[in-house]
C-alpha positions in Angstrom: 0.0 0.0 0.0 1.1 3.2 -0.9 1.1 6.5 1.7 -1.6 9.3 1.4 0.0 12.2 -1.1 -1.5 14.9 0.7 2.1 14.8 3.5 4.0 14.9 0.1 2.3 17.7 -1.3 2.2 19.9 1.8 5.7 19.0 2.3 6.5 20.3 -1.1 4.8 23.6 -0.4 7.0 23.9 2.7 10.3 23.1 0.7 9.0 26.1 -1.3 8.8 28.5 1.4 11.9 27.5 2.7 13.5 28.3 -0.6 12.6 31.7 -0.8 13.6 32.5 3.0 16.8 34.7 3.2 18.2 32.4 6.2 18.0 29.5 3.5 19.1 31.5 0.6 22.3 32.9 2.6 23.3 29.6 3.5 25.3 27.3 0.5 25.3 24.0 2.3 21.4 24.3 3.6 20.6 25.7 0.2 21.8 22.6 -1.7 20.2 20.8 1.0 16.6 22.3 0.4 16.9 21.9 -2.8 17.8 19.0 -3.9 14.8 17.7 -1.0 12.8 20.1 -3.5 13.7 18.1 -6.3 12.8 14.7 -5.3 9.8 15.5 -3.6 8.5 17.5 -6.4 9.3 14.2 -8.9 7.8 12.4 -5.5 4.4 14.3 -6.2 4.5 14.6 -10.0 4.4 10.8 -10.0 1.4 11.0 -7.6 -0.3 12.9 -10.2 0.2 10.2 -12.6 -0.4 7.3 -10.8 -3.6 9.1 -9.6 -5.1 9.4 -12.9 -3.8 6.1 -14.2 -6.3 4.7 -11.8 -9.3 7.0 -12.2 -8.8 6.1 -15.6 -8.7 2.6 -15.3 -11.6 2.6 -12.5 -13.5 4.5 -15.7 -12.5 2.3 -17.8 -13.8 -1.0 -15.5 -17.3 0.5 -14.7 -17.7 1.0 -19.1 -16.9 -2.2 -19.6 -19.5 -3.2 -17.5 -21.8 -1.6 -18.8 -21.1 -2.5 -22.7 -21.3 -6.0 -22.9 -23.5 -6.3 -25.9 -20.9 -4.4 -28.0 -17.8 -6.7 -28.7 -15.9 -3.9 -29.8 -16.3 -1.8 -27.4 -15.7 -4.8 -24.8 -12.4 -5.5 -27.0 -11.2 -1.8 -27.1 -11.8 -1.3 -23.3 -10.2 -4.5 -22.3 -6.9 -3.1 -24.0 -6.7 -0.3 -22.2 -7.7 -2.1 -19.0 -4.3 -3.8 -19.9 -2.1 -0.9 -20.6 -4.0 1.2 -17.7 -2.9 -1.9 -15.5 0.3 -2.2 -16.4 1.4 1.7 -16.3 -0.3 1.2 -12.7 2.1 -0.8 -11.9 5.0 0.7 -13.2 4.3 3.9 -11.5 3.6 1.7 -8.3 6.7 0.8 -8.3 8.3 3.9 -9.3 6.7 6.0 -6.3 8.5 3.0 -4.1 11.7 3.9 -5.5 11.4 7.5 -4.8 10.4 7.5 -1.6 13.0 5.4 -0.6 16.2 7.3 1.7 17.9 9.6 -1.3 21.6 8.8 -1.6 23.7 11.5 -0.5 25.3 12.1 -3.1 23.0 12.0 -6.1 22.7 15.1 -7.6 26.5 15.5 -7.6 29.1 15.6 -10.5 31.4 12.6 -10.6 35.0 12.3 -11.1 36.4 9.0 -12.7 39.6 7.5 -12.6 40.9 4.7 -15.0 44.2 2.9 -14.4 45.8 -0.1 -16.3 45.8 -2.9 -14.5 47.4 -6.6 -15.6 48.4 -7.2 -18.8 50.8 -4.5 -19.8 50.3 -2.8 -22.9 47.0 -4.5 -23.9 45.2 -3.4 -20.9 47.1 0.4 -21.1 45.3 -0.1 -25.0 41.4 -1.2 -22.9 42.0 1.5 -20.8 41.6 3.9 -23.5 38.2 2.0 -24.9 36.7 1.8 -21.5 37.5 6.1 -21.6 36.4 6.6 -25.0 32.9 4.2 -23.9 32.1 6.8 -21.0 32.9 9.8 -23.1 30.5 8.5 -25.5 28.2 8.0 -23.2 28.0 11.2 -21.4 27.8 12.5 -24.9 24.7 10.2 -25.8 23.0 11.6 -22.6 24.0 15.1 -22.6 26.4 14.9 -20.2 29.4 17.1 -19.8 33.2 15.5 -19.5 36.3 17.0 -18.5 39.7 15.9 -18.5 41.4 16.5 -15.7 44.9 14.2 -16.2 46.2 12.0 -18.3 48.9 9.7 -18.4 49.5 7.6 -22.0 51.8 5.1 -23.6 52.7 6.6 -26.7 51.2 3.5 -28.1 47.7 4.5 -28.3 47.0 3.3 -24.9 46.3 4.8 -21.4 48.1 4.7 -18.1 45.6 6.6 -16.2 43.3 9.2 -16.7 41.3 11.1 -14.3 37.9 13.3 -15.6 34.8 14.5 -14.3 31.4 14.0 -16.0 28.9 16.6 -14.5 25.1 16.8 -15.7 21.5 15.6 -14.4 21.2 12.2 -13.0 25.2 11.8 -13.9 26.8 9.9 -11.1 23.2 8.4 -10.2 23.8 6.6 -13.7 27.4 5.7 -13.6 27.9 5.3 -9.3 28.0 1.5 -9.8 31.3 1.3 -12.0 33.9 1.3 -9.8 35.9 -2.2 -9.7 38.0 -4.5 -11.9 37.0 -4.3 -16.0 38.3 -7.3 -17.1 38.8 -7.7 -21.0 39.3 -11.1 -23.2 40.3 -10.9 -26.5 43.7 -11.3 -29.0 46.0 -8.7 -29.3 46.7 -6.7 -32.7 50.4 -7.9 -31.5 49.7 -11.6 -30.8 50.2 -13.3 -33.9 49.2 -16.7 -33.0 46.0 -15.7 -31.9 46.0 -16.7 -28.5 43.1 -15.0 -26.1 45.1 -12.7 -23.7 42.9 -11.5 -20.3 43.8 -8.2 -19.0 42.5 -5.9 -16.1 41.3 -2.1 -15.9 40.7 -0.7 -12.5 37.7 2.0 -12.5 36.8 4.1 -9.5 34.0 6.3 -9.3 34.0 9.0 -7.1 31.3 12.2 -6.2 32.7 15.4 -6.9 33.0 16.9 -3.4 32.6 20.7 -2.9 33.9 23.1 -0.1 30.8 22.8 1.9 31.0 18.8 2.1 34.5 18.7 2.9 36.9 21.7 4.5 40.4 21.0 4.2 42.8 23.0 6.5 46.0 24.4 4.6 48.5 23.5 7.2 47.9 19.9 6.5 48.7 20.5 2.7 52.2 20.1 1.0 52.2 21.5 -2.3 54.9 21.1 -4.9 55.7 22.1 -8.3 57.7 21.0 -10.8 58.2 20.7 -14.6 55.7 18.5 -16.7 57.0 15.9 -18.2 55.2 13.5 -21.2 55.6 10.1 -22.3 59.4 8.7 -22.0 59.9 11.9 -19.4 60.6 14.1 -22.1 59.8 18.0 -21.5 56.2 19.1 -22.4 56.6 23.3 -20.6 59.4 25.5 -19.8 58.1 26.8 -16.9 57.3 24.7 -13.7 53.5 24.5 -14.0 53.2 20.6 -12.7 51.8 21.1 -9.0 52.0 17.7 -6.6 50.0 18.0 -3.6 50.0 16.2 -0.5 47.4 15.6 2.3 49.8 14.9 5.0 47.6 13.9 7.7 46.4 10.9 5.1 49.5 10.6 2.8 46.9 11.1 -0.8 49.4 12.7 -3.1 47.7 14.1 -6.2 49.4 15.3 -9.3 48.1 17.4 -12.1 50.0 19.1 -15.0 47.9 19.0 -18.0 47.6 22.6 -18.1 50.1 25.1 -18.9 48.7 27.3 -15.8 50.5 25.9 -12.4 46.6 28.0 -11.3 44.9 25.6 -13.3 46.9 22.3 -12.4 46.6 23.5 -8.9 42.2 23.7 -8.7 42.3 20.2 -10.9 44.6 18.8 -8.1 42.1 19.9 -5.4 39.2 18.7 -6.5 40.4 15.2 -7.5 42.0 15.5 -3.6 39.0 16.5 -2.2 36.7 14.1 -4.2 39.2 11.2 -3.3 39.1 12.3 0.9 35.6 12.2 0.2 35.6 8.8 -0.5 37.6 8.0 2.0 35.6 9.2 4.8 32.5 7.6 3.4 33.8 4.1 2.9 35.0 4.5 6.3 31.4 5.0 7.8 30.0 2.4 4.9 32.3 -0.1 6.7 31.4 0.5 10.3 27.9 0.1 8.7 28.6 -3.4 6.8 27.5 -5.5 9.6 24.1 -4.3 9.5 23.7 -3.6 6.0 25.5 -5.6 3.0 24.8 -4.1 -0.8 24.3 -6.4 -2.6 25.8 -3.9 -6.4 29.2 -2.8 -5.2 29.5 1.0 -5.5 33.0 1.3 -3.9 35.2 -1.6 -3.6 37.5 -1.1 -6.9 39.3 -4.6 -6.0 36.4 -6.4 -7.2 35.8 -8.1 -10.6 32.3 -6.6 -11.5 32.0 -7.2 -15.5 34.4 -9.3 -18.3 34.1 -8.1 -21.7 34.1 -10.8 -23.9 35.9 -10.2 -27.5 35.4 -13.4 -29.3 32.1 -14.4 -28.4 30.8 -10.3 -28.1 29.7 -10.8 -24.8 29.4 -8.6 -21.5 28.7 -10.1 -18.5 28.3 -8.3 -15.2 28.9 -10.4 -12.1 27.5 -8.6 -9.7 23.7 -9.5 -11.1 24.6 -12.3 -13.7 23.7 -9.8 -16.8 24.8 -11.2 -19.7 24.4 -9.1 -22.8 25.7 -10.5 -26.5 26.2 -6.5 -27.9 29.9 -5.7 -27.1 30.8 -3.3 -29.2 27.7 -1.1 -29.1 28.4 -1.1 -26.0 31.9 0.3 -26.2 30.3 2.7 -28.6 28.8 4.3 -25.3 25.3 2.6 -25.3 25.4 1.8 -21.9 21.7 2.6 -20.9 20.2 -1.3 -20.8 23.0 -2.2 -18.4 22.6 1.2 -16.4 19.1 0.0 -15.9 19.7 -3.2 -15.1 21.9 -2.5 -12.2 19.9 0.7 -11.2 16.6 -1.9 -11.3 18.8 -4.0 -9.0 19.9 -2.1 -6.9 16.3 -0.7 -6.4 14.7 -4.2 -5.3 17.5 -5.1 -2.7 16.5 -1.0 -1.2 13.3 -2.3 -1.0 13.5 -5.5 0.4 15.2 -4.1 3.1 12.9 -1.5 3.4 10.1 -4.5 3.9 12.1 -6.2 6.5 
């Protein structure tokens, strides 16, 4: 059974008279607060709206068919949209269920995602590059803005690491449960016997933390800077705009010299540092938390193998909900949204199982 609307709606009118209060209004972090409460609860009663008239419409529909019983079509067109009434009931059901279930604290956010080459030398530097080029795709299928932040290649085509942000609506809602081990099969341009190789990518998905979510005290910062270097160590500036910078208290080092501008490489370096302390502090509380609640789609722990992408047979499989999916390379092409919504669907139920017990 599903709660009255009515607290949601005059919730909602409270949100907006709290967002036009000066108290509210001079305040960043309670600002954000209100309204991103604003914004769910106003999806919240939106959906009420829906799901209201789906089933006037459908309690309509039941009371004509009983009264047209001696005219088959009428009888036949009514008992179709019985069925799709029914079945948008449901769906919308089932919807409301997932909103109203505790918001994760960081949706809403802009994410930052790191990709490092794990086993199998060059060949996995080479899926490190595809697994960036799939997300950039991605964000560009769904409107989604990417930035690179740094970047640290072969030569070869392939990818060390590279750290970027993807900011937009719904971004790190979407792409939260990516963090773990890629793992790719296939044969190497290089192999000429045409032997499968496996290799490993590491992914880690972080939210993008701003000042008010985290305050980091300069004293426990060591900042360096140096002269940017490219692949082989060779010279890319004259001037020393690299900028290393250290969190003593935690030992996170973060380097950043894309830019020319040591200002530039300096902000990019704080926000990955920030993002990454971030993290830190939540897994922390998510593990004194793990005896009482277990997730059942890993969001955080990048040592675990979550998905194999299959060259020779073009097959993805995800591990953490047995999805199998035989469209590899559309996938790669950035078309990402059936497994998205697979895991999101997943992760969902297990909320609301819990919720139940």
């Amino acid at each position: 059974m599903l709660p009255d609307s009515e607290q949601f709606r005059t919730k909602l009118h409270e949100l907006e008279t709290q967002l036009s209060d000066p108290a509210i209004i001079g305040d960043p972090k309670k600002l954000k607060d209100v309204s991103l409460d604003h914004a769910r609860t106003k999806e919240l009663v939106d959906a009420f709206d829906q799901y209201e008239l789906t089933q006037k419409g459908l309690k309509d529909s039941t009371e004509m068919l009983k009264e047209s019983q001696d005219d088959e079509e009428m009888v036949q067109m009514l008992n179709d949209e019985i069925e799709s009434l029914s079945k948008k009931e449901a769906e919308l059901e089932f919807a409301l269920k997932t909103l109203m279930l505790p918001p994760d604290k960081n949706e809403g956010k802009n994410m930052i995602i790191e990709i490092r080459a794990g086993t199998g030398g060059e060949e996995a530097s080479l899926f490190a590059a595809d697994l960036y080029r799939m997300y950039g795709k991605y964000a560009e299928r769904c409107e989604l803005k990417i930035e690179q932040m740094s970047l640290s290649n072969t030569g070869l085509g392939g990818i060390k690491e590279v750290i970027f942000t993807i900011s937009g609506k719904e971004a790190y809602k979407r792409l939260k449960f990516e963090s773990g081990v890629h793992r790719v099969q296939r044969v190497p341009d290089t192999e000429a016997s045409g032997r499968i190789h496996t290799s490993a990518v590491t992914v880690a998905v972080l939210p993008e933390a701003e000042e008010v979510d985290l305050e980091l005290d300069p004293k426990e910062l060591r900042i360096d800077v140096y002269r940017s270097s490219g692949p082989g160590g060779q010279s890319v500036n004259t001037t020393d705009s690299a900028v290393r910078i250290t969190h003593v208290p935690s030992g996170l080092v973060v380097t950043c010299q894309d830019e020319k501008s040591q200002i530039k490489n300096k902000a990019k370096a704080m926000r990955i540092l920030r993002s990454r302390l971030l993290e830190m502090k939540e897994r922390e509380e998510a593990e004194k938390r793990a005896k009482e609640r277990r997730e059942q789609v890993s969001t955080g722990d990048r040592s675990a193998k979550i998905r194999t992408y299959n060259f020779p047979q073009s097959r993805l499989t995800d591990h953490r909900i047995n999805f199998t999916a035989h469209n590899l390379l559309e996938v790669l092409a950035g078309n990402l949204d059936v497994l998205v919504d697979a895991l999101l669907m997943h992760d969902y139920e297990e909320r609301l199982k819990q919720v139940k017990s």
